[in-house]
N, C-alpha and C positions, 0 to 999 in steps of 0.2 A: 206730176209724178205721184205726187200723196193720192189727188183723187184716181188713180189706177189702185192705188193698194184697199181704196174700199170700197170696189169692185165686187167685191167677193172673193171669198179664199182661193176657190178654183181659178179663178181669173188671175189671182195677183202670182197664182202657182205659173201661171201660163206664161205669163211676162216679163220672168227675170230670164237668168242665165242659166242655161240648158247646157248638158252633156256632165259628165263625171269632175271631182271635187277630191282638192287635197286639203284633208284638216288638219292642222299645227297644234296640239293641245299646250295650253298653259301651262308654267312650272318654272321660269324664272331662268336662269342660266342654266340649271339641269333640265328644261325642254329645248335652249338654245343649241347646247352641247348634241343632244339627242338627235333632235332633225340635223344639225351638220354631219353628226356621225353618220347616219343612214341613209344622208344623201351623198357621202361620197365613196358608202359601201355599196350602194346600189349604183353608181357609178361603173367602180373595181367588176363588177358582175355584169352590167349590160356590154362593158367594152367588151369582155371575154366572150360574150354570146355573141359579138358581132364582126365575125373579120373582115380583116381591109381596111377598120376605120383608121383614127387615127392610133400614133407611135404609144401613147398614153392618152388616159380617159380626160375627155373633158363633156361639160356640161349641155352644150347645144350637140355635139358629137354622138352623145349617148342616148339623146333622148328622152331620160329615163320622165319627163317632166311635161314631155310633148302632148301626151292626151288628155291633160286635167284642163277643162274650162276653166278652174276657179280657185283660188287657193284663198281657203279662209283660216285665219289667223289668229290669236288667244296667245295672250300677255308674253312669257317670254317668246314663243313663236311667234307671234310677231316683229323681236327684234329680229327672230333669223330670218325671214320673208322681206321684211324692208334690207338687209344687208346683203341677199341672194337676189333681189330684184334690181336695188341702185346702184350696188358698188360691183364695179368691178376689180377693184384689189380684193374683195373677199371670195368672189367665185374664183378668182387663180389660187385666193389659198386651198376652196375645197377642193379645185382637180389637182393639187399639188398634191395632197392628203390623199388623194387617189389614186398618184401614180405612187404613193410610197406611204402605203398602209402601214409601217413597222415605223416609222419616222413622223407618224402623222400626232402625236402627243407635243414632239418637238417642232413641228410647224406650227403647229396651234399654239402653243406656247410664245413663240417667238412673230407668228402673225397676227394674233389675238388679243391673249392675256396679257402679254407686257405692253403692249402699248395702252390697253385699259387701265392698270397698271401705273403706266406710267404718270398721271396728271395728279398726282398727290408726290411730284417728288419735290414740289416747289413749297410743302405743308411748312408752319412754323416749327421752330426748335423741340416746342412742347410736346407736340402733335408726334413727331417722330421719335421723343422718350417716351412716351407712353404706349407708340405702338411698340419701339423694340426692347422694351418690359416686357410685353403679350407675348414678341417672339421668342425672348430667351426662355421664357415660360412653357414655352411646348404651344400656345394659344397662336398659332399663323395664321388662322382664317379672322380671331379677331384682331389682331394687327396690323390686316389688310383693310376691315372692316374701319379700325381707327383711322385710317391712314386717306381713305374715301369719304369719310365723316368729316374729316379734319379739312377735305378740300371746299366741299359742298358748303358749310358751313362759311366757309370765305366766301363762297363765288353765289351762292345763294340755295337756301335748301327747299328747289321744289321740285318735284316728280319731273316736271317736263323739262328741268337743267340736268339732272343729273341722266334721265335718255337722250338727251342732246350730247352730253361729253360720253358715252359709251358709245353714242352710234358713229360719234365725228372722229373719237380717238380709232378704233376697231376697223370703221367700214369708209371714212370720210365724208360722213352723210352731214351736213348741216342743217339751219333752219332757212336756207335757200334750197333747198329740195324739195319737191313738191310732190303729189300724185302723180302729175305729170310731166315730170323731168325724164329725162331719157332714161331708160331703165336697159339689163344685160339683154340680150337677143333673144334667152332662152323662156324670159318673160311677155314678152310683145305677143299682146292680140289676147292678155289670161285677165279675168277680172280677179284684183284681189280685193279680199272682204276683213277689212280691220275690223273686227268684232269688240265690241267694249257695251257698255250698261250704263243709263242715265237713272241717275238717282231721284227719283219720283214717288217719296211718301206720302201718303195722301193724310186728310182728318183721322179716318177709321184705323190708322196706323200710329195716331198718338208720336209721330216722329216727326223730325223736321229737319231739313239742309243748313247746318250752321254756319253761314260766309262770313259773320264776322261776330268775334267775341271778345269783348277786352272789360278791364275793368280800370277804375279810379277816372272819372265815373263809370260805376257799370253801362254798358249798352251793347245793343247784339241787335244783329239782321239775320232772320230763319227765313228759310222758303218751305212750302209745302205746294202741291198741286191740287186744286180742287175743280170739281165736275169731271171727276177721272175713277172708270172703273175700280184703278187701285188693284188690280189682279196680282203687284207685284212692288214691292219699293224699289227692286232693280228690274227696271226696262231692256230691255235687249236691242242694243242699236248697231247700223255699222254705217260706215265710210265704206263707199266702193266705188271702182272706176276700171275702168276697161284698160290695162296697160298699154302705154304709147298712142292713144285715141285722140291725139290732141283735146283739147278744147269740151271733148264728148261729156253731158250730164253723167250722173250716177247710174248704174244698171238698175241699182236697186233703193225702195224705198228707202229711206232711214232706218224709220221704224214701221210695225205694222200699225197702222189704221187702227184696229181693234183692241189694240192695247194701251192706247195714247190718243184716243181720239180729236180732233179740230178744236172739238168744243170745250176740250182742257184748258184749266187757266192756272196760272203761274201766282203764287199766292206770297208777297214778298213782304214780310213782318217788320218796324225796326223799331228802339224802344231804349230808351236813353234814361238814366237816372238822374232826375236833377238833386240838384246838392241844397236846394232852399228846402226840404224838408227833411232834412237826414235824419233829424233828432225822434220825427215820427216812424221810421221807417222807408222815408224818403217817397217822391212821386214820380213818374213815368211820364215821360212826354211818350208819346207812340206816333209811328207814320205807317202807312200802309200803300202798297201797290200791286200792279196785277198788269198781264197780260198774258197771249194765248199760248198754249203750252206748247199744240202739235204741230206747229211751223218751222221747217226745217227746208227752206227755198233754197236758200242759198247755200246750204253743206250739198244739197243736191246738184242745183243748178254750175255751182262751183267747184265740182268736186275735182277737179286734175289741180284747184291752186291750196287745196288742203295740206298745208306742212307734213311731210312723213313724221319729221322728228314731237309734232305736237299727235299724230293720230297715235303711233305709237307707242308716244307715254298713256296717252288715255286707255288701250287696249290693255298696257302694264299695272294702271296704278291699285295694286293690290293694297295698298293703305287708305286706299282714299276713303274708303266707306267708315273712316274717323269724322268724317265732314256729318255725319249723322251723333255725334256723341259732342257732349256739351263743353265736357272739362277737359277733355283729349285739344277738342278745338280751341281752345282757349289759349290750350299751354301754345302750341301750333305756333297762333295767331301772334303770341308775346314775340317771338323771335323770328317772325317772319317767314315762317317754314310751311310750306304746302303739299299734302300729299295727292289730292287730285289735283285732274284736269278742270280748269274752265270752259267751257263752250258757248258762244253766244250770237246775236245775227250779224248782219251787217257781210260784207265780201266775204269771203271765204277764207281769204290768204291770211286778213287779218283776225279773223273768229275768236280763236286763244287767247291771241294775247289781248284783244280791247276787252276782254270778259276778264282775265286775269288783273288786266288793270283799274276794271271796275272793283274787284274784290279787295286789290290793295288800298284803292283809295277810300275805300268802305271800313278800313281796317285802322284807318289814320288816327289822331286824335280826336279830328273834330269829325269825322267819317259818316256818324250818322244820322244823316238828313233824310228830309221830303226830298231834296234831290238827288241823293246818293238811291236812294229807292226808287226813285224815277227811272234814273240813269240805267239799273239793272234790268227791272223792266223791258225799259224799251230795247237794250240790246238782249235781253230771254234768257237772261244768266243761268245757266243752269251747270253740278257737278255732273263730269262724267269718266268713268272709272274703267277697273279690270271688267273684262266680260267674263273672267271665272266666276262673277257673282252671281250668273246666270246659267251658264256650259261652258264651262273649263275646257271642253275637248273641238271645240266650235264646228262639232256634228249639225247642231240644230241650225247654225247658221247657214249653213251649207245647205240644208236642206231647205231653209225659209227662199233660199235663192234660186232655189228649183232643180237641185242636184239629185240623184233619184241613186247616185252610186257613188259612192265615197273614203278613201284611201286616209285615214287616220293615222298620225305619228302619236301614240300614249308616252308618256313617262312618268312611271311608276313608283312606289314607295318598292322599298325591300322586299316585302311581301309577295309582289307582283298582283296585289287587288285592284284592278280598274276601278280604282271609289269614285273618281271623277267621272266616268260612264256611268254607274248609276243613278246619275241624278237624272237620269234624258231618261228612264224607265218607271213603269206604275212599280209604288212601294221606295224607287229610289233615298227618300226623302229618311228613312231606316238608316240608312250610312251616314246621315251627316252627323257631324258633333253636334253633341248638348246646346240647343241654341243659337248653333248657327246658323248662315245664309241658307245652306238647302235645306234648312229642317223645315220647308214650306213648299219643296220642288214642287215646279209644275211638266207632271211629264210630258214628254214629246211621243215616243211611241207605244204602245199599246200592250209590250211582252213585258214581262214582268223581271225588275231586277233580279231576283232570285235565279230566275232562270240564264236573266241574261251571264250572272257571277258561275254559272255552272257549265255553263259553254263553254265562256272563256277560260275555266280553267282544263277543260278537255281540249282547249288548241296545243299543237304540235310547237317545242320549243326548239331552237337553235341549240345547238351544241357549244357553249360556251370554251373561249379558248384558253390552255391552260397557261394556270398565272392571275386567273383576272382576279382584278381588285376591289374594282368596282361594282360592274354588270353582275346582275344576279341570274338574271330572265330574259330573253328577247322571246316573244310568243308569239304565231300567227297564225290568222281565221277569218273566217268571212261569216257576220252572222246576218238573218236574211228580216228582217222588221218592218214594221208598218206602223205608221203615224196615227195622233186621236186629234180630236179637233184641238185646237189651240187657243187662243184670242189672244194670249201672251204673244206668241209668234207670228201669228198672224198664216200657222200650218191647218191645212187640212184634215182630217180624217181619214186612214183607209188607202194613204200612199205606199205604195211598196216600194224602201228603201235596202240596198245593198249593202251595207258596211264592212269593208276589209280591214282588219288592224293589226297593226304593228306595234306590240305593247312592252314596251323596255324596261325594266325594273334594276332600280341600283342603289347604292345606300346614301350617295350623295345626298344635300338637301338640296330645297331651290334654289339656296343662293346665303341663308341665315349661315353666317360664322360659318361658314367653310373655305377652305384652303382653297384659292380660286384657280392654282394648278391643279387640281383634283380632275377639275371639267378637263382639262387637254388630257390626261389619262381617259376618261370616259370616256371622251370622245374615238378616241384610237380603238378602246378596246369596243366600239361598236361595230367601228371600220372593219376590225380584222374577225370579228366572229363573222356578221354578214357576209365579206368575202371567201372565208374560210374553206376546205375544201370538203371539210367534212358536212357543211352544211348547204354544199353546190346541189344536192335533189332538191333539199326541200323550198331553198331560195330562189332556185331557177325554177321549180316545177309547180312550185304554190303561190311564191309574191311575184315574182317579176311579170308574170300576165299581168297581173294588175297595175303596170306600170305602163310593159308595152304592150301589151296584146297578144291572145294565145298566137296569132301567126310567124311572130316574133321573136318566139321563147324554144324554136325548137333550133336553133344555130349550135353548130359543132363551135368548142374553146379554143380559142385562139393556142396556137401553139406555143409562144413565144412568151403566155402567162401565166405566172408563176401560180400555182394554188397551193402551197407546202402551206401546212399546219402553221400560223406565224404567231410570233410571242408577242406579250403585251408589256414586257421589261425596257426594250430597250428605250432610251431619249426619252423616255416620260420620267425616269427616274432621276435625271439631272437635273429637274424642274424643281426643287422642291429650295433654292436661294441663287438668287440673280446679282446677290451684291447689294440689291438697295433697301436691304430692312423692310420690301414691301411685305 
C-alpha cells in the first residue's frame, strides 16, 4: 500500500476513496455537541421532506448520511463518529432528540452528560470538598473539572484512559471494539478517516520527542527522525477502514509517501547521569538506537483490529504535543500521567498498548538502557497526537483521500471567524497565535485566506431562535477551490474541490472549565434553529441537497409536523444540579 502512495500524486489521487466527504472539525465537546446537534436537526428536516416514512425520524429512515463515501474525523469529532458508528444506545438518543427537538437538552443531559458524569461519584472525601467549594462558589465547570481530575488521577492519567471512560461511560464503546466491530446500519459500506498527526521533528528543527524524563539520577530517552524532508514536525496521518468490510486492508495510505518517506529513520537518544562523577559535574553514559521511520504494514494491513478507543484518543490528544517540551515532560513523567498516544509495530490490536508499555518501562527507575532503546526501536515507537495540529476541520484529509466534494461541520468561537479554515489557505498562517502550530501552515488550496474570511462572512445565516444562550451563528455556503501541490499531504495541484459548510458559532469553550450541561443546552438550541420554520427556505433549499441530493429536496412537508417557532427554555434549564455535587 505505501508503495501505491509513491506512485505519484495523481496516481495516489486515483486510488483511495472516491465519491463526496463528511468532515467533523475538531473542538472538544463543543464539536461533539455541534455534529449531534446538526445531525439530529437535519434529521427533524429530511423526515419532513419525505412522507410515509416513518412515525418519527430516525437515522437509516432519513437518510440524511447516505451519500457521503467517507467521513473524516478531528479530535472531538471524532468521539461523535466513533459513537454514531458503534453504539447504538447513542444513535436512539440522537433520533430521540429528533423526535422532540424542545426536550432534546433533557435527553442529552440524562443520555449523555450524566452518565459521563457519573464515574467521579466513587472520588475520595477530599476530592469532593474541594469540588463542592468550586460549586458553592458559582465555579461548576471547575468542580466538575475537579471531580474528573480526581478520578483519573486514581485510575491512571493518560489521554487514552480518560477516552476510554467517556466513550464506555456515554456510548459503551470499550477497548474490545475495534475498526471492525459491528458498526449501526447507517455506517456500513462508509470509510471512516480517524485523522491525527505523528510527531516527526527532525535535526533542522532543534526539537525532539521526550518518552522519558526523570531525575535522581538524571536520564532521558528523545527521539528525533532523521533522513526526513522535515516539511513539518506534525505529519498528517490517518487510520482508515471501510466500515463492516471485514478483515478488509486500509483504503488509504497512513501517510503520504512524500512527507515521510521509506528511507526515514527513527533516531532514539538515551543518556543517563552517572553519580561517580557528580562533584565534577557529573558524566553521561549515552546509548543510541534507530530504525526506519515510514513503515506502517501493520496499521495498514491490520487496520479493522485497530482499538476505536486507542484511535480516537490519538485523533483527540490536544496535549500531547507537551511530549516535544522538556520540563512539561518531566513533571508528566514524575506522576505517571500521559497526554499522547503511543503507536508502535507489531499486530495491530496490540500497537498502543506494547508502545505505551515500552514508554512506561523506559520511565522506571532503572529504565534507561541499550535495551530499553532497543526495545523502542524495534517496535517504531513513536507519539501520535490531535490532527488539529495539522487541520482542525479534516478538509485536507478528505481531500488527500480523493474526495473532490465535501460537507464540513465548523465550530466556531463567538465571533463566528472560521480561524481553523484558514489554515488549509495561502496566507492562512496570519491567524495563528504568536508562535504557534500554524504559524508555519502549509496550505492546501491555492485562494487566499483573505478572501476565503470574506466569502464566509457573506454566507446566508440561520435565523436564530428566540432565547438562545448559547448559539451565536449557524452560517451556510458552498465555496468553490482548488488544491497547490503538497508533499506534506501527499495532494495535488490544480484539483477542483467543492466545500459546503455548516459553521456554528457559540460562546461555549471546547471543554476548559465549562459547565458540562452547557453542551445539552447547545446542543438543543442547534436542533431547534436547524429545524425551525423560519429557517425551512434556506435549510431545505440550500443545505439539505447537500445532504440528499437536489432530486430529493423538492417533497411537500409532512402534515402531521409540527414547525412552530420552538423555545430553547424548556428541560435544559433544570440541568444545571443533579444532586451529586458533580
Amino acid at each position: 500500500m505505501s508503495s501505491r502512495d509513491g506512485a505519484g500524486m495523481q496516481q495516489r489521487q486515483a486510488d483511495f476513496v472516491s465519491g463526496s466527504a463528511l468532515a467533523v472539525a475538531g473542538g472538544g465537546l463543543r464539536a461533539s455537541s455541534v455534529a449531534t446537534g446538526l445531525t439530529s436537526g437535519l434529521m427533524v428536516v429530511a423526515h419532513d421532506m419525505r412522507p410515509g416514512t416513518e412515525s418519527t425520524p430516525t437515522l437509516q429512515g432519513t437518510g440524511i448520511y447516505d451519500n457521503f463515501a467517507s467521513i473524516a474525523s478531528v479530535s472531538g469529532g471524532s468521539w461523535f463518529a466513533a459513537e454514531l458508528i458503534y453504539s447504538t444506545r447513542f444513535v436512539q438518543l440522537v433520533e430521540e432528540m429528533a423526535g422532540s427537538p424542545a426536550e432534546a437538552a433533557q435527553l442529552h443531559r440524562q443520555g449523555w452528560t450524566m452518565p459521563w458524569l457519573s464515574i467521579a461519584r466513587k472520588n475520595s472525601p477530599y476530592v469532593k470538598l474541594f469540588a463542592r467549594l468550586a460549586k458553592q462558589r458559582g465555579f461548576v465547570g471547575v468542580s466538575q473539572d475537579i471531580r474528573l481530575a480526581g478520578y483519573f488521577w486514581k485510575t491512571g492519567m493518560t489521554w487514552t484512559n480518560w477516552t476510554l471512560a467517556m466513550l464506555q461511560a456515554t456510548a459503551g464503546i470499550d477497548m474490545s471494539t475495534s475498526l471492525g466491530s459491528e458498526v449501526t446500519p447507517w455506517a456500513e459500506g462508509k470509510a471512516w478517516l480517524v485523522c491525527h498527526v505523528l510527531t516527526t521533528p527532525s535535526v533542522q528543527d532543534m526539537r525532539v520527542v521526550h518518552i522519558a524524563e526523570q531525575r535522581k539520577p538524571t536520564r532521558s530517552i528523545t527521539q528525533f527522525v532523521a533522513n526526513f524532508p522535515g516539511q513539518s514536525i506534525f505529519t498528517p496521518a490517518v487510520y482508515s477502514y471501510i466500515l463492516g468490510s471485514g478483515d478488509a486492508p486500509a483504503p488509504i495510505p497512513y501517510v503520504a509517501a512524500s512527507a515521510l518517506p521509506p528511507t526515514s529513520r527513527l533516531n532514539y537518544q538515551g543518556a543517563v547521569q552517572t553519580s561517580s562523577r557528580a562533584c565534577c559535574g557529573g558524566a553521561q553514559e549515552r546509548f543510541t538506537s534507530e530504525a526506519h521511520a515510514g513503515r506502517f504494514e501493520s496499521i495498514e494491513r491490520g487496520a479493522h483490529a485497530l482499538p476505536v478507543v486507542s484511535c480516537a484518543a490519538a485523533s483527540s490528544a490536544a496535549a500531547g504535543d507537551v511530549v516535544l517540551l522538556a520540563k512539561p515532560s518531566l513533571a508528566l513523567d514524575a506522576v505517571g500521567a500521559d497526554f499522547a498516544v503511543w503507536q508502535g509495530a507489531g499486530s495491530a490490536s496490540d500497537c498502543f498498548e506494547r508502545a505505551a508499555r515500552r514508554v512506561r518501562d523506559a520511565n522506571a527507575p532503572d529504565g534507561v538502557t541499550q535495551t530499553a532503546l532497543d526495545g523502542l526501536a524495534d517496535d517504531r515507537v513513536q507519539a501520535v497526537i490531535d490532527a488539529g495540529f495539522s487541520d482542525p476541520t479534516g478538509i485536507a484529509y478528505a481531500v488527500r483521500a480523493g474526495a473532490r466534494e465535501v460537507v464540513v461541520y465548523l465550530n466556531n468561537e463567538a465571533s463566528n471567524v472560521p480561524i481553523d479554515l484558514t489554515f488549509l489557505f495561502v496566507g492562512g498562517s496570519e491567524y495563528a497565535y504568536a508562535g504557534g502550530v500554524h504559524a508555519k501552515a502549509s496550505p492546501v488550496f491555492g485562494q487566499s485566506a483573505n478572501d476565503m474570511l470574506a466569502a464566509y462572512a457573506s454566507f446566508p445565516q440561520l435565523k436564530l431562535c428566540e432565547g438562545s444562550t448559547f448559539v451565536t451563528a449557524i452560517s451556510v455556503g458552498t465555496l468553490q477551490v482548488s488544491t497547490v501541490d503538497s508533499g506534506l499531504w501527499g495532494i495535488p495541484g490544480g484539483v477542483e474541490v467543492t466545500l459546503h459548510i455548516v459553521g456554528v458559532a457559540s460562546t461555549v469553550t471546547i471543554g476548559y472549565v465549562e459547565d458540562v450541561y452547557n453542551y445539552d443546552i447547545l446542543t438543543q438550541e442547534v436542533i431547534q434553529t436547524v429545524s425551525s420554520r423560519s429557517n425551512s427556505e434556506l435549510v431545505r433549499g440550500t443545505v439539505m441537497p447537500w445532504f440528499l441530493g437536489s432530486a430529493d429536496c423538492g417533497a411537500r412537508p409532512r402534515s402531521d409536523q409540527s414547525t412552530d417557532e420552538p423555545s430553547t427554555t424548556p428541560a435544559a434549564e433544570s440541568g444545571t444540579d443533579d444532586g451529586s455535587d458533580v
